[in-house]
N, C-alpha and C positions, 0 to 999 in steps of 0.2 A: 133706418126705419123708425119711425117716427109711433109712442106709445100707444097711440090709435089703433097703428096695424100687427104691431107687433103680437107673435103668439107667447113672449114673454113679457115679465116684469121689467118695463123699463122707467128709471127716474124721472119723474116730471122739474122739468126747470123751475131755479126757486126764485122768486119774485124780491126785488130789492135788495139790499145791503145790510149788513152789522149796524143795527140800530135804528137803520131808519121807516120812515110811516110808509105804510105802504095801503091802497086801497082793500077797503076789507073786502071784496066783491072779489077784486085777485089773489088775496089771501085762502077767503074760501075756495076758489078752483084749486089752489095748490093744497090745500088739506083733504080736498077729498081724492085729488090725485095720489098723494102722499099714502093715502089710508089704504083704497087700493091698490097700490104698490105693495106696500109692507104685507095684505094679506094674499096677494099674488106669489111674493118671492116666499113668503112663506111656505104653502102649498110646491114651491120647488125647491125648495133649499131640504123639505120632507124627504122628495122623490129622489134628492140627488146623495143624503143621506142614508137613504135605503139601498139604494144604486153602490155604494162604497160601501155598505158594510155584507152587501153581496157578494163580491170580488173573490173570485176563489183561490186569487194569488196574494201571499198574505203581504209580498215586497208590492203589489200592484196597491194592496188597500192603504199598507205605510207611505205611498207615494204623495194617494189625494186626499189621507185623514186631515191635514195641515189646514187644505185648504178649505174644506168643508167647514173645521172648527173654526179655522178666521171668519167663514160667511155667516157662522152663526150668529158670532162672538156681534160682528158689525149690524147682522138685522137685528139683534138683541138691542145693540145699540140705540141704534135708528129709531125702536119701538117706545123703548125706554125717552129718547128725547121728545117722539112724536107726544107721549102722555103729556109732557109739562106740557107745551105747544098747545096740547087740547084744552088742558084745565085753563088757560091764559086764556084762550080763545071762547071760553064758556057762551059754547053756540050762540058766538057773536054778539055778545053784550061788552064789545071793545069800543073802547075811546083812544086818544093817539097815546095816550102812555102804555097800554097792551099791546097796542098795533106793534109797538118797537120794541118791546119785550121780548116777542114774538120772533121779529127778526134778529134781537138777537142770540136767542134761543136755536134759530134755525143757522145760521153762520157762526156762530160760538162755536168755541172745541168742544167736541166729546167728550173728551176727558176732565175729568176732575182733579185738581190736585193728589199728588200720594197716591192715584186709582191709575191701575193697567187690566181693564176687564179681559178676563180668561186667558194674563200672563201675554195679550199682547197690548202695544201699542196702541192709541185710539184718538191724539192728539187733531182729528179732522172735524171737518164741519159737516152737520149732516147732510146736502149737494156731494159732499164728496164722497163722504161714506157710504151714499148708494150707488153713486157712479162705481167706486170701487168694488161693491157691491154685484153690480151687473155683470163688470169686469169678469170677477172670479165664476159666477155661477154659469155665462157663457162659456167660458177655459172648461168648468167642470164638466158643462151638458158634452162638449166635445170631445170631453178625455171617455168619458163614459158611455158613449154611446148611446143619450136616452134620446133621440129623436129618432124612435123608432129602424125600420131596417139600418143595416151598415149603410153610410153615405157612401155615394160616389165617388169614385179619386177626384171627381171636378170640386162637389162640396168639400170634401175635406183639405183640397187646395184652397176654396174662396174662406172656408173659416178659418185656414193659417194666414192667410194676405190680410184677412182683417186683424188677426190677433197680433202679427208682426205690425202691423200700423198702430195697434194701440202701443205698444212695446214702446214705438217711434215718440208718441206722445209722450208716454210716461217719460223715456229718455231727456224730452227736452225739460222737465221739469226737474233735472238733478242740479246743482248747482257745476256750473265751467268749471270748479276745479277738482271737482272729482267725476266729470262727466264720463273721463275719458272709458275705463275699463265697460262702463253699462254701452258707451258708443259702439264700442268693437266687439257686442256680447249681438248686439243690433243687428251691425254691417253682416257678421257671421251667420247671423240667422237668415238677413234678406237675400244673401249669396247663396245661400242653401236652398230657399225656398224656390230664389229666381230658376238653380240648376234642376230642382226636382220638377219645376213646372214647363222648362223647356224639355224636359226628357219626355213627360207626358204627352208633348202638345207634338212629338217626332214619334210617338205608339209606344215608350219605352215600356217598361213595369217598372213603377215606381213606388210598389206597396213596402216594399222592404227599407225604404228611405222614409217613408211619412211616420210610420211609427215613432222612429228616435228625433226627427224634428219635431213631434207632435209634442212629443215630454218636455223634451227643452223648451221650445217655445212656452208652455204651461209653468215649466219652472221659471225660465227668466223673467216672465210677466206677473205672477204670483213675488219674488226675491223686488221685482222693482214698487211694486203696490206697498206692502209692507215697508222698505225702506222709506219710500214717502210719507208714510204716516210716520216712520222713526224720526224724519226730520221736522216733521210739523210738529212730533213732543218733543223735540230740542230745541226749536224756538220758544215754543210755551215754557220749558226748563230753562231755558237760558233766561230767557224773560223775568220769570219766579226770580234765579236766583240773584238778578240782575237788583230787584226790587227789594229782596230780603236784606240785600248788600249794604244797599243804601241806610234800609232802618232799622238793621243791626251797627251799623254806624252810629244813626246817631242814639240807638240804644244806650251804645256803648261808651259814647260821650257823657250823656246822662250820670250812667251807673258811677262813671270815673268822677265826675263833679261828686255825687253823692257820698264815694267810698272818702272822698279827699274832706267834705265837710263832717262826715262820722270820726276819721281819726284824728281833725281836729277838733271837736267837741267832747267825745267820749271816750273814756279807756275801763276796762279792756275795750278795744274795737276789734271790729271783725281782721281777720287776716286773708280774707280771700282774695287771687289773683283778680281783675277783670279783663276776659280777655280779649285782645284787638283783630276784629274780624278782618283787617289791612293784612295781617300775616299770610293772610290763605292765599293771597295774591290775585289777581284779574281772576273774572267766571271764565273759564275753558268752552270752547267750543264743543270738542270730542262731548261724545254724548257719554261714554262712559267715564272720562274725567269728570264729566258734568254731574254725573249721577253720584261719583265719590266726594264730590263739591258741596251736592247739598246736603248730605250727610253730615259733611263737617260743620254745616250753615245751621243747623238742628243744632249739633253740640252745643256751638258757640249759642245761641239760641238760649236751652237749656242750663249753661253755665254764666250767664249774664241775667236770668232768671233768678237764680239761689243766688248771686251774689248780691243782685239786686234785692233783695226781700231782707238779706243778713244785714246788709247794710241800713236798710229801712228800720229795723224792728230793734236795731241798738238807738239811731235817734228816736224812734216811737217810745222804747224805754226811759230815755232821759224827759222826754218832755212829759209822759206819763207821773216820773218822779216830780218834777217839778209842781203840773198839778196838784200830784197831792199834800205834799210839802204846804202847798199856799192856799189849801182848803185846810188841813188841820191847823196849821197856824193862826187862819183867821176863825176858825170855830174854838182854841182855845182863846186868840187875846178878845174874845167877848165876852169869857169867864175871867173874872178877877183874879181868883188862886191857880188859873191853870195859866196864862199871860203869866204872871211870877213863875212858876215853875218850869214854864215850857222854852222861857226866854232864850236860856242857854242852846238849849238844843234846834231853837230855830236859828239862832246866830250859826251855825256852826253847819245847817242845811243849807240857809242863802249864801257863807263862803265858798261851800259846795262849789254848787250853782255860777258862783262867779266865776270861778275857777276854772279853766281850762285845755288840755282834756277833763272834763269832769269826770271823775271816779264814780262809776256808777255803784260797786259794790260798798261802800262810804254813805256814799249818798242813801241807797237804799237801808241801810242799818241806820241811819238818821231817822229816814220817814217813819221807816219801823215803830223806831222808837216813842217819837211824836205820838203818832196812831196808838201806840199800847196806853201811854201817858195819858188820853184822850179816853178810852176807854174806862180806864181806872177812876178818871172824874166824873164817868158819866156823860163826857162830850160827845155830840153826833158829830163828825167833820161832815 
């Protein structure tokens, strides 16, 4: 049924690709589609909220609180993306570099790095988050019974054939190698559905059977939505940690050149390890390997940070020393009596300096010295 006729909120198809210009003429129809969408499901996603926290069985309201909170979680979503989308689109004062912003605004992941809005998953594009969207709030109008009188055992046949058809969908979208178990979670439902509908269509009573398909089918189509978006943030996480991989490498090359030119130029030099993010071994697949993966990508992160600034701020010290070494030096040899007196202890700062590992703590009781020397005559260095 196509948004026109529909008595619900349905997604309007979204115009172009990740990136690219699209005519603002088709832009605007799908933003104002977009706008009444979002305040359509809104006004149901109200109804179907009130509907569930009606329920006077409290196992009946734990059933469909899940799903209600994920519909919110994703029109929140949605709402939230559709604003940047508007501010972009600043009623149409776009050139092609907004055009594609736009889109990719509207195909970009929902989610944001480090962000799981309201503890779920969200790694989808907004097309998909309202399909998914539509998805659940149909499952819900159906578990709930808000279209008015109780449906007919024929309706509530034709809304499980269509709801095991989306299932069908969702199914083909797992990956082959874990297809199998959502396959046969499928085949079990369409078998069930095929025998309740031949019982029907021979005068059976078949009210005692749609109920416990009606749930299941609601749960398996709700477990398979969810999962989908789990695997859309595993690609984005694999992705992240694929990228961090890389330039925590050559972070980590850096630090290591740095740490190797500090111990030979300075002593004391730092002692910090720096560590090699090659240990962690290849990014995991498993989402929740993947999740203990970038935890560890932080650490290392975080511990290639301080190594790196320790190692920076002992060369920053030496060459700090050296400066001032060779501004007192040349603000005393412009003084006659301070050149004679200061000779010794500049001899003995530029051996320093030649020297090394350079002793910083040497070094600096030299400059010291110099600097107080310079004082005492009255020299600015």
């Amino acid at each position: 049924m196509s948004p026109a006729t529909s008595r619900y909120a349905v997604a309007p198809p979204a115009p172009g690709a990740l990136g690219t210009d699209v005519d603002p003429r088709e832009l605007l129809r799908y933003l104002d589609a977009l706008i009444t969408w979002k305040d359509q499901r809104k006004i149901e996603l109200d109804a179907l909220d009130r509907a569930a926290m009606d329920l006077s069985d409290p196992q009946d309201r734990a059933a469909v609180t899940p799903d209600v909170t994920l519909s919110m979680t994703l029109w929140q979503a949605v709402s939230n993306r559709l604003g940047l989308i508007l501010a972009t689109w600043d009623s149409g004062r776009v050139g092609e570099g907004e055009r594609r912003r736009i889109t990719t605004l509207v195909w970009g992941s929902l989610e944001q790095p480090g962000q799981r809005a309201g503890g779920q998953s969200l790694a989808v594009s907004l097309p998909e988050a309202c399909r998914l969207s539509d998805s659940l709030a149909s499952s819900l109008r159906m578990r709930l019974r808000l279209d008015g009188a109780d449906p007919t055992v024929t309706d509530r046949l034709h809304d499980l054939r269509q709801q095991v058809e989306r299932i069908a969908d969702q199914v083909a979208l797992v990956p082959e190698s874990r297809r199998a178990s959502a396959q046969q979670a499928y085949e079990a439902l369409d078998r069930r559905l095929e025998d309740v509908t031949g019982r029907a269509r021979r005068g059976g009573d078949v009210g005692g059977f749609l109920g416990p398909l009606e749930v299941e089918a609601a749960t398996t189509e709700r477990d398979l939505i969810v999962a989908a978006s789990q695997r859309a943030s595993a690609r984005v996480d694999h992705a992240r940690a694929s990228q961090l991989v890389a330039e925590l490498t050559a972070r980590g090359e850096a630090v290591r050149t740095l740490a190797e030119r500090a111990r030979a130029l300075v002593a004391p030099a730092p002692t910090l390890g720096v560590p090699d993010v090659a240990q962690l071994g290849p990014v995991p697949g498993d989402p929740e390997e993947l999740t203990a993966y970038l935890t560890r990508l932080e650490r290392v992160d975080r511990a290639l940070t301080v190594a790196q600034q320790a190692y920076a701020a002992a060369l920053e010290r030496r060459e700090d020393l050296a400066g001032r070494a060779g501004r007192v030096h040349a603000a005393l040899a412009d003084d006659e009596q301070g050149a004679a007196a200061s000779a010794g202890l500049a001899e003995q700062a530029q051996a320093l300096l030649a020297r090394t590992p350079t002793d910083l703590t040497r070094l600096e009781a030299m400059v010291q010295a110099q600097e107080t020397l310079a004082r005492t005559m009255g020299v600015q260095p």
